[in-house]
Every structure is written in structure tokens, then in C-alpha cells.
N, C-alpha and C positions, 0 to 999 in steps of 0.2 A: 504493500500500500504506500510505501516512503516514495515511491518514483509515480502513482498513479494521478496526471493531473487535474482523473474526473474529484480526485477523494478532497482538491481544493476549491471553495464555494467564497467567492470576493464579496463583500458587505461594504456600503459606503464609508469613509472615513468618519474623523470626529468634526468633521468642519461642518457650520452651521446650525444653527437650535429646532434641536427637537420641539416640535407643536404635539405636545401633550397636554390637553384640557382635564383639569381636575374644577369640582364645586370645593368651596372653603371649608366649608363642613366636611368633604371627606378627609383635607389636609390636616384640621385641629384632629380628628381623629387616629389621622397617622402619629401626630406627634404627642398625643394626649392633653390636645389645648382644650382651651371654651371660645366657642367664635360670640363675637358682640357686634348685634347686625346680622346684615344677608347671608346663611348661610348655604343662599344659593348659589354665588356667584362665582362664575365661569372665569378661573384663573388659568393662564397661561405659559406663563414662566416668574422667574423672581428676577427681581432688577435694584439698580443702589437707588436711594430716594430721589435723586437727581435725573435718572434715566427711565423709572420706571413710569409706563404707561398707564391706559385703563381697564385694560384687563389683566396687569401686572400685579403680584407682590410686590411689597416691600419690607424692610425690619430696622427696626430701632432698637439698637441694643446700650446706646450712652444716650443721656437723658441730654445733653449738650445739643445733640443733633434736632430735640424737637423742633424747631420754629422750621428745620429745615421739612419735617416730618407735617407740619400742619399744611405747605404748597407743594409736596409732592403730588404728581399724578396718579399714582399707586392707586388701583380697585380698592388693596385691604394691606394693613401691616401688621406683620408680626411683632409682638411688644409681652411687658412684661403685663402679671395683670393691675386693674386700679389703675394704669395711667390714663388721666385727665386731659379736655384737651383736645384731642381728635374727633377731627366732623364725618370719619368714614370706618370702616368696619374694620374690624381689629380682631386677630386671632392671639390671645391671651396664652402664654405659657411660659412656665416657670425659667426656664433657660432658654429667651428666642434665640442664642446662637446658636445652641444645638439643635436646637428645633429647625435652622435654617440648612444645616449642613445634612438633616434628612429629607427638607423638603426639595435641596438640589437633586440629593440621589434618585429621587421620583421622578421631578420634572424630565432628569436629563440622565436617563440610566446609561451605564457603559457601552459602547458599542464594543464587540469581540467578535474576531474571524470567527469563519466555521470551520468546527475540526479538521482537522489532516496535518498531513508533513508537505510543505511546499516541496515541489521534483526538485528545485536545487539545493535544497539541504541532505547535511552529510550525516549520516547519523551511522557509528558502528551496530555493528548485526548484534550485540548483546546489549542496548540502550534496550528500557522497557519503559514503554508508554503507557500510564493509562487512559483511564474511557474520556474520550472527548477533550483530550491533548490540539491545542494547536501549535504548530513549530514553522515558523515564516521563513520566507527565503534568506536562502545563505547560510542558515543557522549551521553550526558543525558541534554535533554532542560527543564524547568521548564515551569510548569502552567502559560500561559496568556501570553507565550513570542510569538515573530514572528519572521521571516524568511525574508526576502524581496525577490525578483523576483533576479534568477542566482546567488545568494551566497552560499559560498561554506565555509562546515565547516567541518575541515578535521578529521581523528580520534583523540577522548580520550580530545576533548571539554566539557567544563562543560558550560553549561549556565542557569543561574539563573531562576526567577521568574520573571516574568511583565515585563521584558529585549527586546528591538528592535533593532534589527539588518535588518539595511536597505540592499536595492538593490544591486548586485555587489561584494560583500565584498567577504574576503578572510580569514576565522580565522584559521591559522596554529595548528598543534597538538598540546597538552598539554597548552589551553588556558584556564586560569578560568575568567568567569566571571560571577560576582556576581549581586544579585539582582536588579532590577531596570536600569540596566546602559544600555545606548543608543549608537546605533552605528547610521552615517549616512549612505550614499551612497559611496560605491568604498573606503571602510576603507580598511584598511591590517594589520592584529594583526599578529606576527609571535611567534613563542615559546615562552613557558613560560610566557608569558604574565600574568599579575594578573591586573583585571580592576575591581573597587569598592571594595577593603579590606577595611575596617577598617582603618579612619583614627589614628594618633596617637595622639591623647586627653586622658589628665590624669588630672582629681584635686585631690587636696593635703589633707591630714584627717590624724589624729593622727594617724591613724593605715595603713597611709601609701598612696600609690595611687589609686584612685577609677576612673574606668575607664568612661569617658565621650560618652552618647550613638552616635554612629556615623550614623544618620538617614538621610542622603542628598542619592545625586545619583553623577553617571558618565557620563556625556555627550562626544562623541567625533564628532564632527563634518565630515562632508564629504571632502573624499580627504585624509582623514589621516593617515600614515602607524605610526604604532610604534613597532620597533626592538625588537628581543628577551631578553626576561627577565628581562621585562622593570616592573615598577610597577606606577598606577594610583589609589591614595585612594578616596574613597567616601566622600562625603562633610561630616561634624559635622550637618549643616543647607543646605539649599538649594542644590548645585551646584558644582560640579569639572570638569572646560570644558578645553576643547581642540581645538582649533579654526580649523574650515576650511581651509585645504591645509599645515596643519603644520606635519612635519615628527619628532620622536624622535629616535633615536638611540638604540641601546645597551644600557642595563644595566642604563638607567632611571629612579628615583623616583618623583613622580610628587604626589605633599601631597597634603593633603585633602585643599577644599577650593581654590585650586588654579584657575586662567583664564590665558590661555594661548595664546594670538591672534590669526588670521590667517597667515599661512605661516612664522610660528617660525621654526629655527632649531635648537634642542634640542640635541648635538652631547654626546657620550658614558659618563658615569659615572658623567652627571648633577644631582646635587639637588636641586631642587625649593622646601621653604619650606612652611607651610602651607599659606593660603589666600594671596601669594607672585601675583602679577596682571602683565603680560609678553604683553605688546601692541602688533601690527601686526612687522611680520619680523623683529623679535628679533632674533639674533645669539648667540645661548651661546656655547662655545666651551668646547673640554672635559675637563671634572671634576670642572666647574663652579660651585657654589654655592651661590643660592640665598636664605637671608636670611628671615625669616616671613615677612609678612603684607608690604611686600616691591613693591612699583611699579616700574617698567622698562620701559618706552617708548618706541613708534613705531622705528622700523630701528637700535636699540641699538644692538650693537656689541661688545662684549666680548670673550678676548683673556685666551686660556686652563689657567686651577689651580687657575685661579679668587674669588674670595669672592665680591658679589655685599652685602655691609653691610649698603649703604643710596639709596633714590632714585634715579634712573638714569634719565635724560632729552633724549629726542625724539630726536637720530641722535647721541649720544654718543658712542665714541669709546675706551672701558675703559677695564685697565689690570692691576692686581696686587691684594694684599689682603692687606686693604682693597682696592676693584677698585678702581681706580682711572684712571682720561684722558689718555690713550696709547704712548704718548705723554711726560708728565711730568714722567709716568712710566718707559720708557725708559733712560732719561736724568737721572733719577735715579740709574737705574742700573747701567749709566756711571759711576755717582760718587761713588757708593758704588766699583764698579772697582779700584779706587783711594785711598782708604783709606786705603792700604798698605802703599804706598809712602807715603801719606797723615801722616803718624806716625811717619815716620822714618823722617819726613823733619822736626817735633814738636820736637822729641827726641833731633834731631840735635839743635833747638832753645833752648832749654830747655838746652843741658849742654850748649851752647855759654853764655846764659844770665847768669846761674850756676857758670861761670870762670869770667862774669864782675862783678859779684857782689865780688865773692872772691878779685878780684883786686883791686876794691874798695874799700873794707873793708881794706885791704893792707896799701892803700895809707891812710885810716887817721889814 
């Protein structure tokens, strides 16, 4: 079936919105709201308050935006409940951002090929697919890897040797992954992706650097999306995981050796550096940098341009290079604010005391 090109069935891309009409009543119902007003009315898509039409959504999730929220065009908006104020229909619920990010998945459900193996992909004779596998052109799988049941790997993937990629998944074009590394269930790799390079181990020898063999694996856990261009190296020993339910951004390095909890956010241009240990629902913001063999505890939160350079305590809310409490950090930046004045009020000391000594010496 891998060379058959009846077993390939082409679906239009993701370009252009889906016209999906839902009543607003059936949408409070998906999301477990209470509609206030029509809840007949014929929604179409969901739009920002500025764009959205009359047959659109809309949502207000920062109370700042109302006045913008009172001249939007929007049919109805999604809002918290008890907000005051609005002269048009309002679907009521407790968290309208998440309530927004289900009401997208409805309007505008995923498009996915139809199963098969595109004719120009390579795949050795012992890869095993399961049921309703898509694998797009180009793709080349290595010996002894597997497929899980409804993953989809789109064109110009590279996938290694003795590599598992579970149920669900989604590996976007130009994804390499390399030997051994494990995906779970409903992972999401998007472009560029590199998962299991070579970590960066080097000993030192007269004649220079000798590179240390990097023989572990990549594990990612189920749940896990990680953003384009992101890079995951291969352990030196054992292990480089990624916890269940954890997302990383853009343009991430996650060094070999690392453990990364479940449900960390990893936001654009983090460095976590080798066997660096990230507990469950750790926040690192962008361009955080965490230093080797360093542990972070559960719920740790860390504010953009950071340098975590000691270990963090479970519940810490730390900013600055080096981190430090978010808190002290600020009170900091007060005073370094001050120490203009701060100079000119010394200077000012410094000639008064400058003129009593002079006077002094005067008088004897």
C-alpha cells in the first residue's frame, strides 16, 4: 500500500474560514455558559472586537477593553458573568478565554489528509503503521520505528531508527527526528523541529576538544506541543524528557539530560541547560535561562531575560539575572531608578563637608 497512489485522497488546505453556523445556545452549551439574550442566533465565526461582524463573536476577557466592547459589531460576546453595560447578547462563563479556545476548535476544526503513505515516501519494510496513519510526501521512516493509530506526519519528515511515535500526533513538515526518541499520544511537533541531536558534550585533551558520545534518547510525553524551530538534544546517559501536558514555544533549546515536568510553559527563546531538572508547572518566560545541573521546583515562575543561576524553591516567583524573589527584584529596580539623584545629593555632601573643612583649617 506504501507505493499505491489510489490509497492517497488530497483535502483542501488550511487556507480560508471555514462557514460553520452554530445558534449561541448550542455554543454556551459546549462550553457550559448561560446565554443572556437571543439564544437563537446564527453565529459564524469568532472575530477581535474591532473586526468582528454581525453575525460574529466576540470576547472580552480584560475589563479595560469595554468601551471598546460597547461599539463593537459583534452579534454576541463572550464575557464573564454580571458584566454590566452591554446592549447585545452575551454568553456568560466563568473563564471566557477558555471558553474561546473551545469555541475556535468548533468553528474551525482541523483539516487532516486522508490516510495513506504518499508513493514518494520511504519507509523500511519493518516500520509499523497503525489504522489511519497519514505519512506525506518525502517522508523517510527508519527501521523498527512505529506509527501509532491516526497520526499524521506531514511532508519532508525525517524519522529515525527504533523511534515511537504514539496515537494522535501531528509532526508538521520539515521535522527531524532522530534515532530512538519517543513521542506519546496527541504530541504536536511543528516546523523545524530537531528532537534527539546530539547533545553538547566536549572533554578537554591537548589537542583540543574530543567530543563526548551522546548515546541516551528523547522522550516526550503525551499532551505535548513544541513550537517551530525549537530544538530537544539527546541525553549523554539515559534520558531527555519532557513531561506530560507541557507546551514549549518558538525557538527553544532544551539540552541534553534535561527533565522537564508536566504542564511547564516553556515561552520563545528559553534555555534550559544540560541535566537542568524543571518540577510540574514551571513558567519560564521568554529568553529565560536556566543554568546546568540546576533544579527548579513545582509552580516556579519566572519573569522574561531571567538567568535562574541557584536552585529555585516550589512556589517561587523570581526575576532578574541572577533570579532572584520578583519582589526584592523590583524594589531594586526602584533604587537603581534613584541613583541619579542618589549622586548629585553625595556630590552636594561632599563639596559642603569640602568648604567645612576648609573653614576649619581657616580658623586655626
Amino acid at each position: 500500500h506504501r507505493r499505491d497512489p489510489a490509497a492517497i485522497r488530497r483535502q483542501p488546505g488550511r487556507s480560508g474560514k471555514r462557514q460553520l453556523s452554530h445558534r449561541l445556545g448550542e455554543l454556551a452549551e459546549l462550553v457550559g455558559g448561560t446565554v443572556v439574550g437571543d439564544a437563537e442566533l446564527e453565529i459564524e465565526g469568532l472575530n477581535t472586537l474591532e473586526e468582528a461582524g454581525p453575525r460574529e463573536l466576540s470576547f472580552l476577557t480584560n475589563p479595560r477593553y469595554l468601551e471598546r466592547a460597547r461599539t463593537s459589531r459583534a452579534a454576541a460576546l463572550v464575557v464573564s458573568p454580571g458584566l454590566e453595560g452591554l446592549d447585545r447578547a452575551r454568553l456568560e462563563v466563568e473563564n471566557p478565554y477558555l471558553a474561546v479556545a473551545r469555541i475556535l476548535t468548533e468553528l474551525h476544526p482541523p483539516r487532516r489528509p486522508q490516510p495513506g503513505v504518499h508513493p514518494t515516501a520511504e519507509l523500511d519494510d519493518s516500520v509499523e503503521l497503525g489504522a489511519d496513519v497519514s505519512v506525506g510526501a518525502f517522508c523517510s521512516i527508519g527501521a523498527g520505528s512505529s506509527i501509532g493509530e491516526g497520526t499524521v506526519v506531514h511532508p519532508h519528515v525525517v524519522v529515525g531508527t527504533e523511534c515511537r511515535i504514539g496515537a494522535g500526533c501531528v509532526v508538521h513538515p520539515l521535522v527531524s527526528i532522530y534515532d530512538g526518541t519517543i513521542l506519546g499520544r496527541n504530541v504536536i511537533v511543528h516546523s523545524g523541529v530537531v528532537l534527539g541531536a546530539d547533545g553538547f558534550g566536549y572533554a578537554q585533551s591537548d589537542r583540543g576538544h574530543v567530543k563526548i558520545p551522546q548515546v541516551g534518547r528523547v522522550v516526550v510525553e503525551d499532551e505535548v506541543e513544541i513550537g517551530a524551530n525549537s530544538t530537544v538534544d539527546r541525553a549523554m546517559l539515559r534520558e531527555t524528557r519532557v513531561g506530560r501536558g507541557s507546551k514549549i514555544d518558538n525557538l527553544v533549546m532544551v539540552a541534553h539530560n534535561v527533565e522537564i515536568g508536566e504542564r511547564c510553559l516553556l515561552i520563545a527563546q528559553v534555555g534550559v541547560a544540560g541535566s537542568a531538572r524543571l518540577g510540574d508547572d514551571v513558567v519560564l518566560a521568554g529568553q529565560v535561562g536556566v543554568v546546568g545541573h540546576m533544579d527548579v521546583g513545582d509552580g516556579v515562575q519566572v519573569a522574561s531575560k531571567s538567568a535562574i543561576m541557584k536552585p529555585a524553591e516550589a512556589g517561587a516567583e523570581l526575576a532578574g539575572v541572577p533570579a532572584i524573589d520578583s519582589m526584592e527584584w523590583r524594589r531594586q529596580l526602584v533604587r537603581l531608578g534613584r541613583l541619579g539623584d542618589l549622586e548629585k545629593r553625595v556630590k552636594a555632601l561632599e563639596r559642603e563637608l569640602a568648604d567645612l573643612v576648609h573653614e576649619s583649617n581657616g580658623d586655626e
